[in-house]
Residue frames as qw, qx, qy, qz and C-alpha x, y, z in Angstrom:
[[0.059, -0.046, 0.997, -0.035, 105.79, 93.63, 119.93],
 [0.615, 0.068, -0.125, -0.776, 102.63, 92.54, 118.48],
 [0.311, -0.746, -0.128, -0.575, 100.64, 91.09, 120.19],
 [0.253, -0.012, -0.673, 0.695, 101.96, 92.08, 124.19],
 [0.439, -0.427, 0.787, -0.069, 100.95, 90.88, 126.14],
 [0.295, 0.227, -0.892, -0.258, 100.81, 87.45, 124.04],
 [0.706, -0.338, 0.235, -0.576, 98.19, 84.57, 125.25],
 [0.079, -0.412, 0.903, -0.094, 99.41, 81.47, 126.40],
 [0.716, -0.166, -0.546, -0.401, 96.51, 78.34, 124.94],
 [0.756, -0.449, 0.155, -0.451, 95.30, 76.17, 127.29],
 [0.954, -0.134, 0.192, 0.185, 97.34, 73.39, 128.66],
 [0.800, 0.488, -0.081, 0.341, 100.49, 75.18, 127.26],
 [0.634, -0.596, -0.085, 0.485, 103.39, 76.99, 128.56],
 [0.324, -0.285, 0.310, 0.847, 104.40, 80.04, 125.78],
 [0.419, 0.799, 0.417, -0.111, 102.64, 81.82, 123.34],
 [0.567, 0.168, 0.248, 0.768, 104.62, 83.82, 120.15],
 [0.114, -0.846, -0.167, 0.493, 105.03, 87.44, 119.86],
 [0.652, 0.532, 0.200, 0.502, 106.06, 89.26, 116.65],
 [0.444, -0.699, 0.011, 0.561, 108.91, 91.83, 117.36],
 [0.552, 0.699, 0.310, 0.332, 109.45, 94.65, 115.03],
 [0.363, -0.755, -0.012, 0.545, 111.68, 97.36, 114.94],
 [0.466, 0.676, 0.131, 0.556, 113.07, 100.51, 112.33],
 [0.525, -0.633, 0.125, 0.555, 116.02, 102.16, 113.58],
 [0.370, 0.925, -0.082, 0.018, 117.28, 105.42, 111.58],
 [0.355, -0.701, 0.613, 0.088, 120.93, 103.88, 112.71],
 [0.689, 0.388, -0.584, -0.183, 122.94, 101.42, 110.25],
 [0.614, 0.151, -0.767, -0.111, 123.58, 99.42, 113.02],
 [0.590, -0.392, 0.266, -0.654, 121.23, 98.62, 115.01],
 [0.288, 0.169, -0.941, 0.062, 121.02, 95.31, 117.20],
 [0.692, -0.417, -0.139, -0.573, 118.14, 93.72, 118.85],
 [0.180, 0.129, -0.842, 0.492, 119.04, 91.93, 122.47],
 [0.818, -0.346, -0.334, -0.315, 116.63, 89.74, 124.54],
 [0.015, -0.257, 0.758, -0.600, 117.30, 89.46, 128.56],
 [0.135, -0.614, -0.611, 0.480, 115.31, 88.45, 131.76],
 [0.267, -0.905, -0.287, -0.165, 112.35, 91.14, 132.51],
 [0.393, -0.896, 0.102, 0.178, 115.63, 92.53, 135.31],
 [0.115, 0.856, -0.468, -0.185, 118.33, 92.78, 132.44],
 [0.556, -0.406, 0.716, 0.118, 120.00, 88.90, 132.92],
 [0.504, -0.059, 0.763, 0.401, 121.66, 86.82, 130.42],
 [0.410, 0.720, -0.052, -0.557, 121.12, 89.30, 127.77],
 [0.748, 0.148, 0.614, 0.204, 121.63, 87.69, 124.08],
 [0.101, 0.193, -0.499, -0.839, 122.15, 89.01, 120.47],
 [0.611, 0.402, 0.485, -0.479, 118.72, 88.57, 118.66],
 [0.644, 0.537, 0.480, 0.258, 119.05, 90.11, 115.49],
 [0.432, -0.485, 0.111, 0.752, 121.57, 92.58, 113.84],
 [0.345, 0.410, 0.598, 0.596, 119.83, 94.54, 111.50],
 [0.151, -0.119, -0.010, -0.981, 118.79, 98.47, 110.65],
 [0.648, 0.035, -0.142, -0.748, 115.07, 97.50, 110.28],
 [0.313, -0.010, -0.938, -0.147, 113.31, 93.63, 110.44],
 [0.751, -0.196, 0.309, -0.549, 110.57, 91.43, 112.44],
 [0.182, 0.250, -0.940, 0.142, 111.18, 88.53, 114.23],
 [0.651, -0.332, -0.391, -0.560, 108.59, 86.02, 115.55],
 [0.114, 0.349, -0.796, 0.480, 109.41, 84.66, 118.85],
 [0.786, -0.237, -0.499, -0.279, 107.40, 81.65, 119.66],
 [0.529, 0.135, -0.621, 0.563, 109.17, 81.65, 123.63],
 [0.301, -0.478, -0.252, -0.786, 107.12, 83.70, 125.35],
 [0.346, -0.354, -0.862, 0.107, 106.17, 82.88, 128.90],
 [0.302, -0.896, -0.283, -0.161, 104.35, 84.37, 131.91],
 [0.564, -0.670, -0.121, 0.467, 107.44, 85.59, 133.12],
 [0.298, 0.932, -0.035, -0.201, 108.55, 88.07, 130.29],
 [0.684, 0.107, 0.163, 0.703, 111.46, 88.93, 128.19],
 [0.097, -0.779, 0.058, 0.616, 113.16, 92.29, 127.51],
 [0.697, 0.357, 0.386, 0.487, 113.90, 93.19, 124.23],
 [0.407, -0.664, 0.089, 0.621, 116.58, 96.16, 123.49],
 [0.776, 0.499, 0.178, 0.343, 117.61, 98.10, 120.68],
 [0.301, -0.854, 0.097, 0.414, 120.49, 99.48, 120.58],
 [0.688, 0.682, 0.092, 0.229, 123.46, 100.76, 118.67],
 [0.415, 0.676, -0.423, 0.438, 126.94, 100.85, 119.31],
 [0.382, -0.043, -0.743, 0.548, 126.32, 99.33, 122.90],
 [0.082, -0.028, 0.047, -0.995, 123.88, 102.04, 123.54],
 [0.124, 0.487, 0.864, 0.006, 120.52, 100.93, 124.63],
 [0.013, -0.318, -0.277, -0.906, 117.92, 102.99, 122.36],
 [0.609, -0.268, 0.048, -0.745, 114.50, 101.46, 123.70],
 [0.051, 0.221, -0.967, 0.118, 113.48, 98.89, 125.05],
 [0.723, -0.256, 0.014, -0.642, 109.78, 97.03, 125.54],
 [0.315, -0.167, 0.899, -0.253, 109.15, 94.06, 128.07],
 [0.621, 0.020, -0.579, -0.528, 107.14, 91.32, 126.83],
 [0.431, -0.099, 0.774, -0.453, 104.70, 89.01, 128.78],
 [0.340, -0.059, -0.880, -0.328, 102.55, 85.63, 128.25],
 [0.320, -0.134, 0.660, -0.666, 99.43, 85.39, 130.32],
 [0.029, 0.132, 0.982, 0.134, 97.32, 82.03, 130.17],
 [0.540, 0.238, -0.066, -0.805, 94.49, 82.34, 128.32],
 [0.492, -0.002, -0.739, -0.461, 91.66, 80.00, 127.10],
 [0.635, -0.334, 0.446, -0.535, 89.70, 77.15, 128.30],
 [0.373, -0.343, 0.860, 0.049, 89.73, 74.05, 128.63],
 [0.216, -0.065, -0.743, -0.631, 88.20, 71.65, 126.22],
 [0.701, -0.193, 0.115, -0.677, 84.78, 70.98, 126.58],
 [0.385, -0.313, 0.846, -0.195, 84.24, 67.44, 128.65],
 [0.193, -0.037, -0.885, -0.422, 82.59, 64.40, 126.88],
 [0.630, -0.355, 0.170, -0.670, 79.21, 63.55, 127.87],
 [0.538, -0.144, 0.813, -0.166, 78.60, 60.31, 129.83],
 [0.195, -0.002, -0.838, -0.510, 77.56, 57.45, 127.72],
 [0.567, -0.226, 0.150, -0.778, 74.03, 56.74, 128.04],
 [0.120, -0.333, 0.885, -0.304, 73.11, 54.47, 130.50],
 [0.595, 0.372, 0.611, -0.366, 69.68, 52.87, 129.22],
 [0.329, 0.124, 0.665, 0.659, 68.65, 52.22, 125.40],
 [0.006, 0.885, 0.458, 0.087, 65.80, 55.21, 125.94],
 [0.193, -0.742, 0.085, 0.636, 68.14, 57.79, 126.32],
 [0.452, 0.869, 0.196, 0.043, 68.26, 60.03, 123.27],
 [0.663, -0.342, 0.000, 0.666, 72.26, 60.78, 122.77],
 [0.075, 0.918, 0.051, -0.387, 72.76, 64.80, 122.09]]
């Protein structure tokens, strides 16, 4: 997964990870759970590929390949909130001798 951990902008709540994967097995599936295995899904059912996955939070996903039911590997993916905020306006100026920046 590129890039893990992932960074979550400011004021948002996800951030996208690209998941890749090349499996010497014809069929090879990618599965996405919870970080502790739950409500595992199909991703993507293919020997080889890369998926973008724009879902991402601070609490992770799992992602699995396997093959024939058979988990090969697996890597966990996290989001962790990154940035800053915007920068604040300045007051308006309060006299007609102020110089505005």
């Amino acid at each position: 997964a590129n890039p893990s951990p992932c960074t979550i902008p400011w004021g948002g709540s996800n951030c996208t990870s690209t998941l890749s994967w090349d499996s010497n097995r014809g069929v090879a599936e990618v599965w996405v759970s919870g970080i502790d295995g739950s409500n595992p899904m199909l991703l993507a059912r293919a020997q080889n590929g890369s998926v973008a996955v724009p879902w991402i939070t601070t609490d992770g996903f799992r992602f699995a390949l396997k093959s024939g039911g058979a988990a090969i590997t697996h890597v966990d993916v996290y989001g962790v909130q990154g940035g800053e905020p915007p920068p604040e306006e300045p007051p308006p100026c309060p006299t007609p001798h102020c110089v505005e920046p």
